[in-house]
DRENDO-1510 file (C-alpha; in Angstrom, 1 decimal, always signed):
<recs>
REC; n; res; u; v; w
REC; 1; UNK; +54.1; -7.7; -8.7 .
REC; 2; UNK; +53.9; -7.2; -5.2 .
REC; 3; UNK; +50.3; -8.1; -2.7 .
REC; 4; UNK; +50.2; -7.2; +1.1 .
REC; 5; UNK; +48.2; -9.7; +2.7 .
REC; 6; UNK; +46.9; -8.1; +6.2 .
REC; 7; UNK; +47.7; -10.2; +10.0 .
REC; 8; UNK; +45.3; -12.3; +10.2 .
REC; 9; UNK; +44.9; -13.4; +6.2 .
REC; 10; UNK; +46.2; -16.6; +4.6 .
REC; 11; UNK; +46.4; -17.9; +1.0 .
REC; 12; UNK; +43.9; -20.7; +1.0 .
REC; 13; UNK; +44.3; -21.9; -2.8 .
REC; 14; UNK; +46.4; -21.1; -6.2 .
REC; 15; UNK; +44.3; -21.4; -8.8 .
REC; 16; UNK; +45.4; -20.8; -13.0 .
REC; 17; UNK; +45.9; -22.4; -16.4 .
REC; 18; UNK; +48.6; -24.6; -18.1 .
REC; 19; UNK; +49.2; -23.9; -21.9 .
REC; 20; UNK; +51.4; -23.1; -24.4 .
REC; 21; UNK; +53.2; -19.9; -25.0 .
REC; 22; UNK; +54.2; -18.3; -27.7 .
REC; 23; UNK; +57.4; -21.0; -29.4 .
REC; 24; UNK; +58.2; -22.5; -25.9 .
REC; 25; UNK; +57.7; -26.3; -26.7 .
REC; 26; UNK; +56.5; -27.4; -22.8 .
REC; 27; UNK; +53.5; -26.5; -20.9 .
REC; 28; UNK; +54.2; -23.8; -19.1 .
REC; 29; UNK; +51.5; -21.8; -16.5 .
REC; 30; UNK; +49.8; -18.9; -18.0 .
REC; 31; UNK; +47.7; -17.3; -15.1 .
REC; 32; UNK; +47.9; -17.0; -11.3 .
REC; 33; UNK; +44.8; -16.3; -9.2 .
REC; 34; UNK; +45.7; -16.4; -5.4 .
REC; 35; UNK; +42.1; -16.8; -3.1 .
REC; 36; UNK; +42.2; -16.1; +0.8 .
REC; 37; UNK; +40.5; -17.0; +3.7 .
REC; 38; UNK; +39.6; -13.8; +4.1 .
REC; 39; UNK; +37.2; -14.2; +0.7 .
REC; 40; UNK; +39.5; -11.8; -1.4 .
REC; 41; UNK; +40.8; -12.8; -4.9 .
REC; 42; UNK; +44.6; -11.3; -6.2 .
REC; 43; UNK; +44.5; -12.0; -9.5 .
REC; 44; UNK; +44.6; -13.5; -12.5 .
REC; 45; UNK; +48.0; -12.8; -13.2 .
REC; 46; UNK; +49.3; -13.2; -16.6 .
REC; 47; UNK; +46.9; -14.9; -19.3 .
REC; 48; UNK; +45.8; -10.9; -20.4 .
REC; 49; UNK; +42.5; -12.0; -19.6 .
REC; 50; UNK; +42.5; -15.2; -21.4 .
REC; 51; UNK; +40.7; -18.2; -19.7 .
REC; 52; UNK; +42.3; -20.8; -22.4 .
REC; 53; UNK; +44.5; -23.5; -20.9 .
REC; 54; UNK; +44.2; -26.3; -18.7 .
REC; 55; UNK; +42.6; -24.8; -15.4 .
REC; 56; UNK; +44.5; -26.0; -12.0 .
REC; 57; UNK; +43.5; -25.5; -8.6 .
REC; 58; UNK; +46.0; -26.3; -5.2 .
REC; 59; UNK; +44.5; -25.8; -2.4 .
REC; 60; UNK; +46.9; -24.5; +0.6 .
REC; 61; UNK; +46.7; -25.1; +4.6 .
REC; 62; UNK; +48.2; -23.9; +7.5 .
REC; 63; UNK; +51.3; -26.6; +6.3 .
REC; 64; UNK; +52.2; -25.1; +3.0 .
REC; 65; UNK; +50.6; -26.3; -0.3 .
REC; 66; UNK; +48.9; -29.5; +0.2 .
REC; 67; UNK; +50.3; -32.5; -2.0 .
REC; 68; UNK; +48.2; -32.9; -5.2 .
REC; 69; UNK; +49.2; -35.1; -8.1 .
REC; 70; UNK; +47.6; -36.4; -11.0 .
REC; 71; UNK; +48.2; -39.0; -13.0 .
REC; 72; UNK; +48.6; -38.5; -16.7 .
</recs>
């Protein structure tokens, strides 16, 4: 999978779902959806579709990903 983001664009947040996968015993992430300050969408990736999981959303800044944590 390869996207070509033009000059001036920027990844604002990763968005997807957490679930399980076929015999793996952890969580693992089953879709990627990149948004962009330029109001374009790449994705989902992965998850054929499928919306079930745990839904995450990191929002990113000029800095890199912004720190997010959540306690269990």
């Amino acid at each position: 999978m390869q996207t070509k983001l033009s000059v001036d664009e920027q990844v604002t947040s990763v968005e997807g779902t957490v679930g399980r996968f076929r015999d793996v015993d952890e969580p693992v992430i089953t879709s990627l959806t990149f948004r962009t300050n330029a109001g374009k969408t790449y994705g989902p990736y992965g998850g054929a579709g499928n919306k079930q999981g745990t839904p995450f959303s990191i929002p990113v800044d000029n800095r890199g990903v912004v720190p997010h944590h959540k306690d269990p």
